[in-house]
C-alpha positions in Angstrom: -52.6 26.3 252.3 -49.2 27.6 253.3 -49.6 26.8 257.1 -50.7 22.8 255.9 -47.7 22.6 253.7 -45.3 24.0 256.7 -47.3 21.6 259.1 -47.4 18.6 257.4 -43.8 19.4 255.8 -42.1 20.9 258.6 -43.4 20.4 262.0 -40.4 21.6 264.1 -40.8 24.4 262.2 -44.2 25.4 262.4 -44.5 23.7 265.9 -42.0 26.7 267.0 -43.4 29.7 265.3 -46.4 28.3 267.0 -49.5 30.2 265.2 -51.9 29.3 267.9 -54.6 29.6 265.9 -53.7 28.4 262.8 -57.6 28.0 260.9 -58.1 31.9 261.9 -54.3 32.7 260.1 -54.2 30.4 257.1 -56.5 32.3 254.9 -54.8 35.7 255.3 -51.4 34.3 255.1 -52.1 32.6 251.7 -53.4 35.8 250.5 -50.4 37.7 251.5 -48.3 35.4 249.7 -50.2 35.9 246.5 -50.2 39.4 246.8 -46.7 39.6 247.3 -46.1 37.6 243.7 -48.5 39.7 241.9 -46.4 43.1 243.2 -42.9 41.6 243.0 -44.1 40.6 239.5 -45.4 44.7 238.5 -42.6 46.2 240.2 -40.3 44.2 236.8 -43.3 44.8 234.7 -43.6 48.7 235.1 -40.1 49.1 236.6 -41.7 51.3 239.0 -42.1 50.7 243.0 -45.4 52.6 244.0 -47.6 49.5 244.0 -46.9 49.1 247.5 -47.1 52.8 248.9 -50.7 52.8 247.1 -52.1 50.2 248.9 -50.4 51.0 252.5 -53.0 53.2 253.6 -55.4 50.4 253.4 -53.8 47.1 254.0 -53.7 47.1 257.7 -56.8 48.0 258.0 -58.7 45.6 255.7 -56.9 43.3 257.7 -58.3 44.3 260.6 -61.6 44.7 259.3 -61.2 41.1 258.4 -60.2 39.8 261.7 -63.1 42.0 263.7 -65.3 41.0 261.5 -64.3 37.2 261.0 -67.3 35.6 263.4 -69.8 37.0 261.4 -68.7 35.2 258.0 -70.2 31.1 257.3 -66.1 30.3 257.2 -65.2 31.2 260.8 -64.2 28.9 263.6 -67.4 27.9 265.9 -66.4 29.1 268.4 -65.5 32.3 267.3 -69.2 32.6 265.9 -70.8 31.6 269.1 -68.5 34.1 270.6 -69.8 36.6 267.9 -68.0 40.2 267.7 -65.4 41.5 269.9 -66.0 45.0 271.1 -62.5 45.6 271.6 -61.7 44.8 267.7 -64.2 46.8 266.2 -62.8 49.5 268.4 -59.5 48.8 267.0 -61.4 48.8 263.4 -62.8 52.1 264.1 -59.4 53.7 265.2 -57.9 52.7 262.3 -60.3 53.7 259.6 -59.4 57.1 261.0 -55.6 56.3 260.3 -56.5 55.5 257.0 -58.1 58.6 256.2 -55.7 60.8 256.8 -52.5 59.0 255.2 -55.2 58.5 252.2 -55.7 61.9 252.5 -52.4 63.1 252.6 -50.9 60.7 249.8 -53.9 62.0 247.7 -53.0 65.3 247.8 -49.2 64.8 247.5 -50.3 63.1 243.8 -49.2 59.5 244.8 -52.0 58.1 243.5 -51.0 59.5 239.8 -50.3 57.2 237.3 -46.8 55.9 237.7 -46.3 58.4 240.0 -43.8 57.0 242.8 -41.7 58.1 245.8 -38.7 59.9 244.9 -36.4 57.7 247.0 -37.7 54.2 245.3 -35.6 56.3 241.4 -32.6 57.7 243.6 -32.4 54.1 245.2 -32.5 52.3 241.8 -29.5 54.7 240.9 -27.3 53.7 244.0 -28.0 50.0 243.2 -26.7 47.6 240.6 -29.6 46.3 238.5 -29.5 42.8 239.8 -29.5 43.8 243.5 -32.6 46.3 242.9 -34.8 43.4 241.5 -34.2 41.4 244.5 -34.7 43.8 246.7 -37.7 44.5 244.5 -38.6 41.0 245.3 -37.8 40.3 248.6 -38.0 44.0 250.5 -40.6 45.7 248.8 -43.0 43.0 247.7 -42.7 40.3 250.5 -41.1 42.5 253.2 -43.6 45.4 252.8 -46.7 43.3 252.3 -46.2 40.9 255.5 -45.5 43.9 257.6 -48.8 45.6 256.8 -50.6 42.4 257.2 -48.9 41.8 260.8 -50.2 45.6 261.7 -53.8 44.5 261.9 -52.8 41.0 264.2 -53.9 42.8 267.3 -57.4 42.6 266.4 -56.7 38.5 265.8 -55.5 38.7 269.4 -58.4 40.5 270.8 -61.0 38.3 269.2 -58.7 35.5 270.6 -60.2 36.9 273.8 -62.8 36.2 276.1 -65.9 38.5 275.5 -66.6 41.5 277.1 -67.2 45.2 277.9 -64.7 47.7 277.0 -62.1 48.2 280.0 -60.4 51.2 280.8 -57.5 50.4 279.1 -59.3 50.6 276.0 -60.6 54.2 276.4 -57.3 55.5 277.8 -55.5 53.6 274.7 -57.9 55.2 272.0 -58.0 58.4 273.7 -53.9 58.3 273.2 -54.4 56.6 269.3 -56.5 59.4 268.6 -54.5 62.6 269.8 -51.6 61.2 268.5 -53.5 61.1 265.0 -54.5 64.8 265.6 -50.8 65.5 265.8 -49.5 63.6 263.0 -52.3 65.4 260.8 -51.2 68.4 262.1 -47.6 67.2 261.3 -48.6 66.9 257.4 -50.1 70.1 257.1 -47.8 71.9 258.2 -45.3 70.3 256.2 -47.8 70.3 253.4 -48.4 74.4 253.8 -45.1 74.7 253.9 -43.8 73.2 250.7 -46.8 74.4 248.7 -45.4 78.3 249.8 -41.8 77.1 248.9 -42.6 75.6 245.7 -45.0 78.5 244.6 -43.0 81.4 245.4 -44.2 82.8 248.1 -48.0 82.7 247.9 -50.1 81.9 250.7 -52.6 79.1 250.9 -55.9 81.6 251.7 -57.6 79.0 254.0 -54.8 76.0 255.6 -55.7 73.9 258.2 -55.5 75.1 261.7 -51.4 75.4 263.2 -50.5 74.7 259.6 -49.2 78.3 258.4 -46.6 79.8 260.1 -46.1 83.1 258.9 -43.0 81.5 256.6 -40.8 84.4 255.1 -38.5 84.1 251.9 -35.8 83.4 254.3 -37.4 80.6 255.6 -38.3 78.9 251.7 -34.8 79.4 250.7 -33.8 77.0 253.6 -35.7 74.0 251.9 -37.0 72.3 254.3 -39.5 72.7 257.3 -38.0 73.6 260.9 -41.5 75.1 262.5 -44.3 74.2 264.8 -44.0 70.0 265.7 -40.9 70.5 262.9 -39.1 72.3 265.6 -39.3 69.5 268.6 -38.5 66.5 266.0 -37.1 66.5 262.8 -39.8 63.9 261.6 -42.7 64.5 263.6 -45.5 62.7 261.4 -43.0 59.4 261.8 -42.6 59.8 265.1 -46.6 59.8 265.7 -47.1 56.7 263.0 -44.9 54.9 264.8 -46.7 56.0 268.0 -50.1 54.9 266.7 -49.1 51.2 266.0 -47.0 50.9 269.3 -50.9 52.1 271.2 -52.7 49.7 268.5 -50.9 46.7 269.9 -50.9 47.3 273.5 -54.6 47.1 272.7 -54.9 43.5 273.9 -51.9 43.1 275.6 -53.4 45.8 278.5 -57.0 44.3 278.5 -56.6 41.4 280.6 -58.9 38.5 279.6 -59.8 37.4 283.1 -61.0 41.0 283.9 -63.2 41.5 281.2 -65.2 38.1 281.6 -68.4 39.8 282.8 -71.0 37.8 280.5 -71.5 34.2 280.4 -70.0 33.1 276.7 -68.2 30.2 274.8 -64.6 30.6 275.9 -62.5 31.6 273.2 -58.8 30.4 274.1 -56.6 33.8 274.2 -52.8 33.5 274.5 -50.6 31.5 277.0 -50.9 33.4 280.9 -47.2 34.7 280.5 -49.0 37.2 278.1 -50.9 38.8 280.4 -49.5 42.4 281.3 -49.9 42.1 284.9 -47.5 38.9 284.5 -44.8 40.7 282.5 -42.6 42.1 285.2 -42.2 38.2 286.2 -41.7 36.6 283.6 -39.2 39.0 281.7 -38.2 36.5 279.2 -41.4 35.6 278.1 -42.5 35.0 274.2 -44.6 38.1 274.9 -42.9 40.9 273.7 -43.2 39.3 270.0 -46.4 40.6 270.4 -45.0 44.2 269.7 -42.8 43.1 267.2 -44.9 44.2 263.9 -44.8 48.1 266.0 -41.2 47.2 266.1 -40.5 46.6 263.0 -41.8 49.5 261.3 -39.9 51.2 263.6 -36.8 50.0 262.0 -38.2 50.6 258.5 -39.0 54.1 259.5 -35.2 54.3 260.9 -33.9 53.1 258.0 -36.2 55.2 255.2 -35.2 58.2 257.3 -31.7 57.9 257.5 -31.8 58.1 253.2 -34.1 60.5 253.7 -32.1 62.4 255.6 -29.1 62.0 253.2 -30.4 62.7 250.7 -31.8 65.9 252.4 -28.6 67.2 254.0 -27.0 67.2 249.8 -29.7 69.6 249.2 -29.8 71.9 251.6 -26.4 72.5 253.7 -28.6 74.0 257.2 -30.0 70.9 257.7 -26.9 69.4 259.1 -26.9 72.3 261.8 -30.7 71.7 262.1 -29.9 67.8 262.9 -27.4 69.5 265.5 -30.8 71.3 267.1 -33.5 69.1 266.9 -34.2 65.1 267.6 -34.8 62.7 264.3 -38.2 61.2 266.1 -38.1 62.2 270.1 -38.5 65.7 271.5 -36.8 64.2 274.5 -33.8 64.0 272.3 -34.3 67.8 271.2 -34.3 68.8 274.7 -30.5 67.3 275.3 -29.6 69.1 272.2 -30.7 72.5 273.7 -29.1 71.4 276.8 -26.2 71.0 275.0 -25.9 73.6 272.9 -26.8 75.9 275.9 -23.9 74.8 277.7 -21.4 75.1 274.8 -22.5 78.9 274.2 -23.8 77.4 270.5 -27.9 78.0 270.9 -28.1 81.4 269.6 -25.7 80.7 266.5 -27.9 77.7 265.7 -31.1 79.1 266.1 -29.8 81.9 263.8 -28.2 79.6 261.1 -31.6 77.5 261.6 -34.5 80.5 261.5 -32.7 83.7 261.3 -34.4 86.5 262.1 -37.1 84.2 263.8 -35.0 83.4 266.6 -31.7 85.9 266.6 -31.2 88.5 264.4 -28.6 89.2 262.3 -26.6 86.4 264.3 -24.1 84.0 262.5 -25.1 84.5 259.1 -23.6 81.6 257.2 -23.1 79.1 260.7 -24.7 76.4 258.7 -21.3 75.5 257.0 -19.4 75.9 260.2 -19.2 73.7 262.6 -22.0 71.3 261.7 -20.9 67.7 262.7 
């Protein structure tokens, strides 16, 4: 409905965006849109803003599953049903059904599915911002923003049905080998952090049976810091961010690596793919090619995440005054960037202090007790 109205309204428009395939997008898009309303409308309802975090370890997938699953449904294109399923979209399906698991998982057990329970930095948020600006941003950030994001994470598996039929390439089992180690990590991420904050907030007591590389042996000394510096927490500040963003970069080079004219082993209805500046192995030559857009959902949630975890961060560093130093030692997202701090920091004669101010006894005994409010930008 909405892609009609833009066409028959607004062809420059809609002739630029160029959708491509416009009676495979038009269904979703109209649903997004109405989802969108029906949030922006319960966020002034309940003047709360988890609607959104509730359902964002399933949209992308259902997407997904929609698109892999598309030539199978009386609706679909005919030549998408003569075409039939694509093996490389129900791999896609099947990688993220393991994503959702374990952010459903993990926002189970943080409570986030309680009744008008809601991120902490949604209330802190709505105190920094005048009423009026919070319900548009209500509107427009967290309601259409959000919603169209999550949607445009599952539009790899629209480009791979796009594509010519065909066996699995290598591509494909080097990329899901990658999705799926990377999702090991980011679990282990979340339990560690998880472990971590449930001895903090308990007062010492040990959970008798964590998940493995979860407990590390945390002393008082180590709660009374606030936050958690060990493990994957001591190569980036935000390790579990750092892998989510990770997992959707991996999800769209998922068609973008798997050549269509390589794959063509069987004959089949052609199903028109993408223009040939797409193709990877035409990148390099074409540098200013539309192509990139293609990783511009991965993109953009990498920008949300930068943004959330700047506040984050602030928010953080008010708390708990050794997490400035910590932010002096270790990367936000990049391990790469940790290892220029210790370069740094090596150099200057600083490592030991910080380590100390950072772990204590962990890493330097007895060593600048109190650095943390010295020297910390």
């Amino acid at each position: 409905m909405f892609l009609t109205y833009l066409k028959n309204n607004h062809a420059a428009t809609y002739a630029a965006i160029d959708f491509h395939r416009a009676d495979v997008l038009e269904g979703p898009i109209d649903f997004v849109i109405l989802e969108s309303i029906v949030i922006a409308i319960w966020g002034e309802v309940t003047q709360k803003s988890y609607a959104v975090d509730r359902l964002w370890s399933f949209l992308p997938t259902l997407t997904t599953a929609y698109f892999a699953f598309l030539p199978l449904f009386p609706w679909a294109p005919s030549d998408l049903q003569v075409a039939s399923l694509s093996d490389r979209a129900l791999l896609l399906f099947g990688l993220q059904c393991l994503w959702s698991w374990r952010l459903t998982y993990n926002t189970w057990r943080r409570g986030l599915f309680n009744s008008d329970e809601e991120d902490y930095r949604w209330a802190l948020l709505r105190e920094h911002l005048p009423g009026i600006l919070y319900k548009i941003f209500n509107v427009v950030f967290i309601a259409f923003t959000q919603l169209f994001l999550l949607f445009s994470l599952g539009l790899p598996a629209y480009f791979t049905i796009l594509q010519p039929r065909g066996p699995l390439v290598t591509s494909d089992y080097i990329l899901a080998g990658i999705a799926v180690g990377t999702l090991l990590l980011e679990f282990t991420s979340d339990n560690t952090q998880w472990v971590y904050q449930n001895y903090k907030h308990s007062g010492g007591k040990r959970d008798p049976s964590p998940w493995p590389f979860s407990d590390w042996n945390w002393t008082k000394a180590d709660a009374d810091r606030g936050f958690v510096a060990e493990g994957l927490w001591s190569l980036s500040r935000h390790p579990n961010f750092l892998c989510e963003q990770m997992f959707w970069v991996w999800m769209s080079l998922f068609p973008i690596a798997a050549e269509p004219k390589t794959i063509s082993t069987t004959p089949i209805t052609f199903v028109p793919y993408l223009p040939e500046t797409w193709h990877l192995s035409r990148l390099a030559a074409h540098p200013d090619t539309t192509a990139w857009w293609h990783m511009g959902p991965a993109m953009a949630l990498s920008l949300l995440f930068i943004s959330s975890t700047l506040f984050t961060e602030y928010v953080t560093a008010q708390k708990y005054p050794s997490y400035k130093t910590y932010r002096r030692r270790v990367g936000m997202f990049s391990p790469i960037s940790t290892l220029w701090s210790l370069l740094y920091l090596n150099l200057t004669g600083e490592k030991t202090k910080v380590d100390a101010a950072i772990w204590g006894g962990r890493h330097a005994k007895g060593i600048a007790k109190g650095y943390s409010n010295t020297k910390q930008e």
